[in-house]
N, C-alpha and C positions, 0 to 999 in steps of 0.2 A: 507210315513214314519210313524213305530207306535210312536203314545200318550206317553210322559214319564206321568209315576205318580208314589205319594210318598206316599209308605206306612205307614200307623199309624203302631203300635205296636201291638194295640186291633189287625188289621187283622193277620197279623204275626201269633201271639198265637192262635188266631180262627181257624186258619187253623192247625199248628203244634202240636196244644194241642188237637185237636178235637170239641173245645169247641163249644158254641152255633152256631154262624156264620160260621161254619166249609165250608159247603156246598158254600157258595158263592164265601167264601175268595180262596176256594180250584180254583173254576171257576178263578177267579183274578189270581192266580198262573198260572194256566194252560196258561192263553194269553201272560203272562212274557215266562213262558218255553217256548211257540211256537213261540214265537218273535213278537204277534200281538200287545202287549206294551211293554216301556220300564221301567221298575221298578227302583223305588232310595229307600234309607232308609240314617238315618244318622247311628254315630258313637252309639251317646244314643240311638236308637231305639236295636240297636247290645248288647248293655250293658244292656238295659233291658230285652228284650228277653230272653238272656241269664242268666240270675236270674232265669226268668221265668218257662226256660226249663228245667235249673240243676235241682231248685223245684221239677219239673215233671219228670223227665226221669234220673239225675244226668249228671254229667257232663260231664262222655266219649260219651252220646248221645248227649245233647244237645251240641259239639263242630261240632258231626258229622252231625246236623239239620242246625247251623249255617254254617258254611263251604257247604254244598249240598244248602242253599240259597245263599249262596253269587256266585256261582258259576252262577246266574241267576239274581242277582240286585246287585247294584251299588250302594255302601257307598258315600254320599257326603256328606261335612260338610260346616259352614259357618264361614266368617271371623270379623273378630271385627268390622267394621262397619256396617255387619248386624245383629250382635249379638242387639248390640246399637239399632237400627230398632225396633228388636224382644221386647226390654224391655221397649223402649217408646210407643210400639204399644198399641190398647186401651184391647189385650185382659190376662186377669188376670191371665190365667198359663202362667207359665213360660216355663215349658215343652212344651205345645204345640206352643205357641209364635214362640220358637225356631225354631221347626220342621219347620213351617208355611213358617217363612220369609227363612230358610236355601231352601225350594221349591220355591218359589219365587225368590229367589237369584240368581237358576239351572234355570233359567224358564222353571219349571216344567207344563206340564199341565191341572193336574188337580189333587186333595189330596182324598185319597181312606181312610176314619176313619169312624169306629164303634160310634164315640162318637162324638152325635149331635151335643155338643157344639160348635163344632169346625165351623160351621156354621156360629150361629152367630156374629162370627168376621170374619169370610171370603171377602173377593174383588170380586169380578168378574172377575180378571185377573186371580185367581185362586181359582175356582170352588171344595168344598166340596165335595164329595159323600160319602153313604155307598155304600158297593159292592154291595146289589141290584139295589140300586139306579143307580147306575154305568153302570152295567150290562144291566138293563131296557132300560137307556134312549141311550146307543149306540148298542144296536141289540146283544150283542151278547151274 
């Protein structure tokens, strides 16, 4: 069975924006499209993207960016008592908190962000990567 993982945001935009990470995140897409993992994102990663993309492209494209990824990862959200979880936990975004414990919630296994931070509040139940990182330590 593939790997579910949850994507940050940063990957999202890396890839749809072209931006830095493009190349790897694009790799990350490609194993969702093939069906070698399973992709999740939440409801706020949808909402901020979507800022993101209007920004860049306006809005009849970035509906048609969104809509062409959702077609390939799966919105999941979390419920009030892991919201609770996400805000007692010890890490200081709130943003990221959220995302965290909402993968954690899905027993997701394993969190695909650009942004190291995320790291050091991480578990071991659920493992961190950047997409090279990612990429590196499972071959492909």
């Amino acid at each position: 069975m593939a790997s579910k993982v949850m994507l940050d945001v940063n990957v999202l935009l890396d890839f749809m924006l072209k931006r830095e990470q493009y190349e790897k995140s694009k790799q990350i897409m490609n194993l969702i499209v093939e069906d070698q993992l399973k992709g999740y994102i939440t409801p706020s990663i949808v909402h901020i993207a979507g800022y993101w993309l209007t920004k860049g492209y306006g809005a009849a494209k970035a509906k048609m960016l969104l809509l062409a990824l959702l077609d390939h990862v799966q919105v999941i959200d979390l419920d009030h008592e892991t919201t609770l979880h996400a805000l007692h936990s010890r890490m200081n975004d709130i943003e990221d908190a959220l995302q965290y414990y909402t993968a954690m919630h899905h027993k997701i296994d394993f969190f695909i962000s650009c942004d190291k931070a995320y790291r050091k509040d991480a578990i071991p139940a659920l493992p961190v990567y950047t997409p090279d990182e990612f990429l590196k330590r499972f071959n492909f």
